[in-house]
C-alpha positions as CSV (number, residue, x, y, z in Angstrom):
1,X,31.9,-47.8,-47.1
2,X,35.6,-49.5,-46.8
3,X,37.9,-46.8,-46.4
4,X,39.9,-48.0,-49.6
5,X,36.6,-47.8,-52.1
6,X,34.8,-44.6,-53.4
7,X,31.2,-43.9,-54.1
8,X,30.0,-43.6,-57.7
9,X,26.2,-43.7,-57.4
10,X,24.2,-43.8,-60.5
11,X,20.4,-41.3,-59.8
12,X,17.1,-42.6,-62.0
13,X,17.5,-39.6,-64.8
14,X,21.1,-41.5,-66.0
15,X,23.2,-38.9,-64.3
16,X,26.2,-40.4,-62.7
17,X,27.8,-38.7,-59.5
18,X,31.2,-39.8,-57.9
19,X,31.3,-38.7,-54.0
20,X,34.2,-37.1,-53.2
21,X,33.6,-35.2,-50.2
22,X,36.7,-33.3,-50.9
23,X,35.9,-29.8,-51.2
24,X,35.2,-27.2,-53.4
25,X,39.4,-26.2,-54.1
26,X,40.2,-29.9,-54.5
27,X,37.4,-31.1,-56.6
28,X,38.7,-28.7,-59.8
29,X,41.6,-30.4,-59.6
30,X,40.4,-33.8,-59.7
31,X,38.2,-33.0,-62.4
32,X,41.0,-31.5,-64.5
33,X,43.2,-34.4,-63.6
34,X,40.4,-36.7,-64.6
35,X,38.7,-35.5,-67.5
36,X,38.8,-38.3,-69.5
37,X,35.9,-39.9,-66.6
38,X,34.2,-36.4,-65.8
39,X,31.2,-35.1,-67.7
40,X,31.6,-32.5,-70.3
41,X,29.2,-29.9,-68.3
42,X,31.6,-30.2,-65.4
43,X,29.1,-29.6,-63.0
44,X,30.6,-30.2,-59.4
45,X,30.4,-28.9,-55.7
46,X,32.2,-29.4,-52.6
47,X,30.8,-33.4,-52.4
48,X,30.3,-34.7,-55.9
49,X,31.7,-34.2,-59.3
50,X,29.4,-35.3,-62.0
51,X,30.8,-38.1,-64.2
52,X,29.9,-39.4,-67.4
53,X,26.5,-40.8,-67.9
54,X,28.4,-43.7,-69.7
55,X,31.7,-44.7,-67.5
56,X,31.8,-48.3,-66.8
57,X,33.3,-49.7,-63.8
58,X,36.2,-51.3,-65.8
59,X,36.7,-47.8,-67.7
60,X,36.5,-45.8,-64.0
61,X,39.5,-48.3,-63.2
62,X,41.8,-48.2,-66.1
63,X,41.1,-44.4,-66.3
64,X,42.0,-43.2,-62.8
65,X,44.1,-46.1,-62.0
66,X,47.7,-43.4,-62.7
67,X,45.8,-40.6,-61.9
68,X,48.2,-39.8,-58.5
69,X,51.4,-39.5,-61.3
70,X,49.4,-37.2,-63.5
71,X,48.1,-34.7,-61.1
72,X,47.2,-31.6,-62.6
73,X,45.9,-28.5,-61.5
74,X,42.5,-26.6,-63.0
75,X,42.8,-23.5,-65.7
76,X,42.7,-20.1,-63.9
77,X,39.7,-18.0,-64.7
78,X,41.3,-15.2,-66.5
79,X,38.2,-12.7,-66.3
80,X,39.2,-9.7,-64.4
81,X,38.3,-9.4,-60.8
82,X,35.7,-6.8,-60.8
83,X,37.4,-5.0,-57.4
């Protein structure tokens, strides 16, 4: 892997997973930064974030290209804490 790319990597079932290895905290906030490119279930971990089955590569690259000027940070859960 170069150091500048990512890894997007496409399973046999259609469903489309971008590698992130960032972590469980950081990975809501990419997702909410790029929705637009993340998949409406918004099922994600602390490695991958599940994309849309149909991103392109030329939609993955106008759609994130700004995303460092539009950081945005994930809705808070507003469900009390059952403590």
């Amino acid at each position: 892997m170069h150091r500048a790319g990512t890894v997007i990597r496409r399973r046999r079932n259609g469903d489309l997973h971008w590698w992130t290895w960032a972590g469980y905290r950081a990975n809501p906030t990419l997702v909410a930064t790029l929705a637009e490119v993340v998949d409406p279930i918004q099922r994600f971990d602390d490695q991958a974030i599940r994309l849309r089955e149909n991103l392109t590569p030329a939609d993955w690259r106008l759609l994130t290209a700004d995303a460092a000027e539009r950081l945005c940070l994930p809705g808070v859960d507003e469900k009390p804490s059952p403590v």
